[in-house]
C-alpha positions, 0 to 999 in steps of 0.5 A, spaced: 349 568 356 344 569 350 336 569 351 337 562 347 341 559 353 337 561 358 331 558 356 334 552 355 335 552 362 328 554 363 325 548 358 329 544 363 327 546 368 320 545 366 320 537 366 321 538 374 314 542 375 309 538 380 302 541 377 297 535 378 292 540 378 292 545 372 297 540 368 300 547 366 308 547 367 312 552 367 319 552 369 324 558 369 332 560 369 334 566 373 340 569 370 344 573 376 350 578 375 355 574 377 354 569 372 350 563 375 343 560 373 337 559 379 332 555 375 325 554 379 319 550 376 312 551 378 309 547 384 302 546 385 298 544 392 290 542 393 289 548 397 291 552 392 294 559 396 300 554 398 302 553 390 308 557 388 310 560 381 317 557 378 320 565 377 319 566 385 322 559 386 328 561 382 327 567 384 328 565 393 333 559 391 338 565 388 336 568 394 337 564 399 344 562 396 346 570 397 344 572 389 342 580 390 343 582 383 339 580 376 340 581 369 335 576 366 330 571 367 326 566 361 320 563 363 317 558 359 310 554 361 305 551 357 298 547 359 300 539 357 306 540 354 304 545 348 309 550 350 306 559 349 307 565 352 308 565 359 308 571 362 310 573 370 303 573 374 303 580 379 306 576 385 312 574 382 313 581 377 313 584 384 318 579 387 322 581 381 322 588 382 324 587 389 331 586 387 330 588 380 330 595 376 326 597 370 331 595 365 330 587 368 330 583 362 324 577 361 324 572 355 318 567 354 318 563 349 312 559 344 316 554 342 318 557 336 319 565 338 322 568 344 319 575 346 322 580 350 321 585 356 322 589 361 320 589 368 319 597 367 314 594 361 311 589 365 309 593 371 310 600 370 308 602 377 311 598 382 309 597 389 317 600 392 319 603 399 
C-alpha cells in the first residue's frame, strides 16, 4: 500500500475524532506487515490526561487484535477542519518505538503535500529496555 492510500484511510478515519475541546481532529491509519490497516482517531476528555491521541488509538487496536509488526503509519489532523502537518506527540513516538524500528515510516499530510519520516528522525534517542 502507497503513502496516498494509507492517508486516505487516515482522512477518514478523521471524521470519527470526538474534540469537543480543541476542534483539533486528527485520525491516523496504521499499515501493519501482514497487510491490514488499524485506523484511530483522536479522543478528547474534559479532564484532559484521559484524552488519547489517534496514532495510540491505531496503535493499541492493532494490538489488541494480535498485530505485532509495522511498516507505516499516516497522520493527518487539523484545527476545525483546515488540514496541516501533524506530527506524532512524544507519547505516541514512544508507543511506536515500542513495536517499531528506526526505519518505521510516518506520512503527514497538509492537504496538498505528504511528507515523510523515520521514527529514527523523529525520535532518535528512544527510551528501550
Amino acid at each position: 500500500m502507497d503513502k496516498r492510500e494509507l492517508t486516505a484511510f487516515a482522512l477518514e478515519a478523521r471524521e470519527n475524532s470526538y474534540s469537543p475541546y480543541s476542534s483539533f481532529k486528527v485520525g491516523a491509519a496504521l499499515l501493519a506487515e501482514n497487510g491490514k490497516v488499524y485506523c484511530g482517531c483522536n479522543i478528547e476528555n474534559a479532564a484532559y490526561s484521559p484524552t488519547n491521541c489517534a496514532e495510540r488509538t491505531a496503535f493499541f487496536t492493532a494490538i489488541a487484535d494480535g498485530a505485532r509488526g509495522f511498516e507505516a503509519i499516516a497522520v493527518v489532523g487539523g484545527k476545525d477542519e483546515i488540514d496541516s502537518f501533524c506530527l506524532p506527540c512524544g507519547m505516541c513516538r514512544q508507543v511506536m518505538s515500542e513495536f517499531c524500528d528506526k526505519n518505521f515510516r510516518i506520512y503527514t499530510y497538509d492537504g496538498e503535500e505528504i511528507r515523510t519520516y523515520t521514527l529514527g528522525e523523529l525520535l532518535p534517542e528512544s527510551f528501550k529496555l
